[in-house]
C-alpha positions in Angstrom: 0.0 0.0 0.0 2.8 2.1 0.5 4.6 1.6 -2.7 0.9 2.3 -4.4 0.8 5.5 -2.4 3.7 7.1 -3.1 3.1 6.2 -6.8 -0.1 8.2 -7.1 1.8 11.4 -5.2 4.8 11.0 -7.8 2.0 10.8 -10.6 -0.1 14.3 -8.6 3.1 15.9 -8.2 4.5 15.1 -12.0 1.0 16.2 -13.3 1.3 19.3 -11.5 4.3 20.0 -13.3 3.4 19.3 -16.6 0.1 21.6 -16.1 2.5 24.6 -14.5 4.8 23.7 -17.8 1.9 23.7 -20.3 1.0 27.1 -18.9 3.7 28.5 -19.1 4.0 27.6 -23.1 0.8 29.1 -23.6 1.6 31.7 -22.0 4.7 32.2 -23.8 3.6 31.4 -27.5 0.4 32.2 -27.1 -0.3 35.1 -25.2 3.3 36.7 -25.2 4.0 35.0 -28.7 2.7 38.0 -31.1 5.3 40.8 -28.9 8.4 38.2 -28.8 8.0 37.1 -32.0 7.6 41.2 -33.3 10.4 42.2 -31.0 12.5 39.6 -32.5 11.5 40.7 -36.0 13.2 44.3 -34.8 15.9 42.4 -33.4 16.9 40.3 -36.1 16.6 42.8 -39.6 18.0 45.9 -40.2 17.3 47.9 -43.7 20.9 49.5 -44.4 20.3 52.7 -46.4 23.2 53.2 -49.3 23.6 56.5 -50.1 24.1 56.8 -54.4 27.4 59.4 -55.3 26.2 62.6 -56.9 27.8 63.0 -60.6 30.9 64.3 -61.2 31.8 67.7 -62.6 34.4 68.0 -65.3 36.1 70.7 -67.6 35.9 70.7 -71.6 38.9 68.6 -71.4 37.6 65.9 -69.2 39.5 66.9 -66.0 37.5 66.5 -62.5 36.5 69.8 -60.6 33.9 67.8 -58.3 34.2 64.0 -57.6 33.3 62.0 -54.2 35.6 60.3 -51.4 34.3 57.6 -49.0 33.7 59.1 -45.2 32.2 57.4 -42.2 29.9 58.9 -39.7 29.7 57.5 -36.4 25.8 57.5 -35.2 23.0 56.0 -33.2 19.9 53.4 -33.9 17.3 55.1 -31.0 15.8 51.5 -30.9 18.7 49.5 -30.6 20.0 51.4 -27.5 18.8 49.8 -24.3 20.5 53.2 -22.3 21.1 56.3 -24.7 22.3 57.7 -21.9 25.1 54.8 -21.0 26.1 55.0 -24.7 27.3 58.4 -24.1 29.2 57.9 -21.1 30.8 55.5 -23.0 31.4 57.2 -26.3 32.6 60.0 -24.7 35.0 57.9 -22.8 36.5 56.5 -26.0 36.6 59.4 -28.0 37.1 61.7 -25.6 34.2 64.2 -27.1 32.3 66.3 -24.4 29.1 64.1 -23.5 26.7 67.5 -23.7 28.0 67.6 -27.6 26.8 64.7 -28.1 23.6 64.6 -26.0 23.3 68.0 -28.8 23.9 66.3 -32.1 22.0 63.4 -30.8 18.8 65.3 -30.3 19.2 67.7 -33.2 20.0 64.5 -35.7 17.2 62.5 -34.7 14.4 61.8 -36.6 12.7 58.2 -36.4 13.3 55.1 -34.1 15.2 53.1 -36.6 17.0 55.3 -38.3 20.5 56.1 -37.6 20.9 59.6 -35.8 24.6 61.1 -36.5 26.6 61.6 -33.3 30.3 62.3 -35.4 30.3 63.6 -39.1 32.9 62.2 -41.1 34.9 60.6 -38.7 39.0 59.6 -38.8 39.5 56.5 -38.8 40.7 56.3 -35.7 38.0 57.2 -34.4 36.3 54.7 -36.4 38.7 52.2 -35.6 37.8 52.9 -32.4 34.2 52.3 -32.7 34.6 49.1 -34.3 36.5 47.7 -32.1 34.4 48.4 -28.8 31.1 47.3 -30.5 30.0 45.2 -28.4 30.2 48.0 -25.6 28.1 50.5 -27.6 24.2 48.7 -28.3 22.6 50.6 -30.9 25.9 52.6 -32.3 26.9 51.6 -36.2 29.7 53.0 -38.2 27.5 54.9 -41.8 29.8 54.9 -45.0 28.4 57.2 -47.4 30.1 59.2 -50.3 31.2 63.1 -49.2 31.5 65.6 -52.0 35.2 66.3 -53.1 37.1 69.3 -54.8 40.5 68.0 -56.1 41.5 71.9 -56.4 40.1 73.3 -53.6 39.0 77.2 -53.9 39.7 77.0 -57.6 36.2 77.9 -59.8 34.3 77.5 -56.2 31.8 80.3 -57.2 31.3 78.9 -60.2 30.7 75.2 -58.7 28.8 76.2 -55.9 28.8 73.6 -52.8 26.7 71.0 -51.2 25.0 70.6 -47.6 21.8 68.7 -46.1 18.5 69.4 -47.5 16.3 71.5 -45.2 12.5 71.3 -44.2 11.2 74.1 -46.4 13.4 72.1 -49.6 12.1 68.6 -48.3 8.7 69.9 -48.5 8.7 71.2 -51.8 11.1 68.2 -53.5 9.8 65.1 -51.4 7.6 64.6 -54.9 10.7 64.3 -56.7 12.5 61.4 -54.5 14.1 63.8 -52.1 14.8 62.0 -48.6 15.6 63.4 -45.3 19.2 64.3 -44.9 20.0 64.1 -48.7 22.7 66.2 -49.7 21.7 69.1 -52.5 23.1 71.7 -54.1 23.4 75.3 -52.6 24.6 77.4 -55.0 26.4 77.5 -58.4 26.4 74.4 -60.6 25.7 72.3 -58.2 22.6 73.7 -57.2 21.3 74.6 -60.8 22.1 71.1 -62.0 21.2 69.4 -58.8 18.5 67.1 -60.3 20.9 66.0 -62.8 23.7 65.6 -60.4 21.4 63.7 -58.2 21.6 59.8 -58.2 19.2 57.1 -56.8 19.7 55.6 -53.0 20.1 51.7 -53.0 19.9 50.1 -49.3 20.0 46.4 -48.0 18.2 44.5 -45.7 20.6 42.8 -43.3 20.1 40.2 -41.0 22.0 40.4 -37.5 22.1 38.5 -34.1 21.3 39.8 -30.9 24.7 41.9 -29.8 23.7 43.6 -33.5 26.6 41.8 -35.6 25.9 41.5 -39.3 24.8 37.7 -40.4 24.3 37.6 -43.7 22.6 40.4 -46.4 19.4 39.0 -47.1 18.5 41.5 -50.0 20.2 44.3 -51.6 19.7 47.1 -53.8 22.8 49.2 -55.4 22.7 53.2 -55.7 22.4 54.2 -59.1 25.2 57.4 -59.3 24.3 60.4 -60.6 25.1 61.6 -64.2 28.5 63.4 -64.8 28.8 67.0 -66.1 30.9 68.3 -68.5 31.5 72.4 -68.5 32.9 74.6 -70.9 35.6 75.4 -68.3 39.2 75.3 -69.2 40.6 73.8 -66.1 44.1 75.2 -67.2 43.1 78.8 -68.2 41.3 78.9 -65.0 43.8 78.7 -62.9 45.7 81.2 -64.9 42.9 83.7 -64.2 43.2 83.1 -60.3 46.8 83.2 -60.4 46.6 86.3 -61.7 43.7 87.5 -59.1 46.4 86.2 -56.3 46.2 88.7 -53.2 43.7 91.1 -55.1 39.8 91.5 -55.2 37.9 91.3 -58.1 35.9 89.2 -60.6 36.5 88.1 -64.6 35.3 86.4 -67.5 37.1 84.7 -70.4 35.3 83.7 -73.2 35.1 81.7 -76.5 34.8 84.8 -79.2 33.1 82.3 -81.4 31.0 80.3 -79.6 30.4 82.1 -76.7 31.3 79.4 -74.3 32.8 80.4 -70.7 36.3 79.4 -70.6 37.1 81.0 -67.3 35.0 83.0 -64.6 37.0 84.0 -61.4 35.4 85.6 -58.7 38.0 86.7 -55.5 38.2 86.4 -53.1 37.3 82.7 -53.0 36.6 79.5 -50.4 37.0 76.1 -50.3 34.0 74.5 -50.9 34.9 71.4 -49.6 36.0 72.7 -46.0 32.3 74.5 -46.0 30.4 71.4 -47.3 31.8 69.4 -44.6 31.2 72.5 -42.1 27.5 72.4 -43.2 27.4 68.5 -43.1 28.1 68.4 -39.0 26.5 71.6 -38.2 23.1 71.9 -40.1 19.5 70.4 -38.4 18.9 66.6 -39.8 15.5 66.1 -40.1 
């Protein structure tokens, strides 16, 4: 009788467990199922925006006035970051970077929970390097390569190139119809402005697949930027810098033409800038949307 009663409390107590078991998978799978399996979705894909090159500017003769160089900005997923707050102790730790700068670019850059709010524009390498290799510290931080406008000669023809900067709200407005996104880079003055359409190329992105520390696994789809068209002038790279030699120290302004045709073979305008140094300026300092 003994044996037979401890055999019905084994069975009692093992039924008990299965029935605290089974509730606990419904509870999991089917209750909590539809969040976990939508948090995981977060988790687990990532859409990668690629940001297309703008077009290159050349002279009659085929030499480049405005090309594109790789640059990496160092930012922050809102979403993926457990403790914004923690990231920057940490970031400003290992870059030694005020924390109130970036508690400031951090709130001025961001715009929606998923996408990337820019904490460093155009960031060395070693700071980068940096970055990369303390990953796993920093939840929601990812290293952005995108393309950065370029001027091989500097202040040479700037006011007739113009320069390039972040769209603003009253431009997003009136070109979101045309493809325009938040944060793309358009023209502000000179060529680059008046041909910015045509300069303009298309965004690619991918959709990547990552673990739980945020790690890439695989690319599960991908889509390449289309670049934008190049642009010849009527610009003679070598008479122009003839002209500013000539305008070195002095103020002033000139145009050389093409007594047959009419083209511009030179227009000087000095004193002059670099528009490359205030393109970057405009990069890290202007309002993201």
């Amino acid at each position: 009788m003994k044996f037979e009663a401890r055999l019905r409390w084994l069975a009692r107590i093992g039924a008990l467990g299965f029935t605290v078991l089974a509730c606990g998978l419904i509870y999991l799978q089917v209750i909590r199922g539809p969040t976990y399996r939508a948090q995981a979705s977060r988790n687990a894909y990532r859409l990668v925006p690629i940001p297309a090159p703008r077009g290159e500017i050349k002279d009659r003769h085929g030499h480049v006035l405005a090309t594109n160089r790789l640059s990496f900005d160092v930012a922050l997923v809102p979403q993926d970051a457990p403790s914004v707050e923690f990231v920057f102790q940490r970031l400003a730790e290992l870059l030694q970077r005020p924390i109130t700068q970036l508690r400031r670019d951090f709130t001025r850059n961001r715009s929606l929970p998923f996408v990337p709010a820019v904490l460093m524009a155009d960031a060395p390498l070693s700071v980068v390097s940096v970055v990369e290799e303390h990953r796993h510290e920093l939840p929601g931080v990812v290293v952005v390569a995108r393309p950065r406008r370029a001027y091989p000669h500097g202040p040479l023809a700037a006011h007739v190139l113009g320069y390039v900067a972040p769209i603003d709200p009253q431009e997003l407005a009136r070109r979101r119809p045309f493809g325009y996104a938040p944060r793309a880079l358009v023209g502000k003055s000179g060529i680059e402005a008046f041909y910015d359409a045509y300069l303009q190329g298309t965004d690619g992105g991918m959709v990547v697949e990552t673990d739980h520390r945020g790690r890439q696994v695989r690319i599960l789809k991908r889509r390449e930027p289309t670049a934008g068209k190049p642009l010849t002038l009527t610009l003679d790279l070598a008479l122009q810098q003839v002209v500013e030699g000539a305008y070195d120290g002095y103020a002033g302004a000139c145009v050389v033409l093409d007594p047959v045709t009419g083209e511009v073979l030179a227009m000087n305008s000095a004193p002059s800038f670099d528009p490359e140094t205030f393109s970057s300026a405009a990069v890290a300092d202007a309002a993201a949307l």
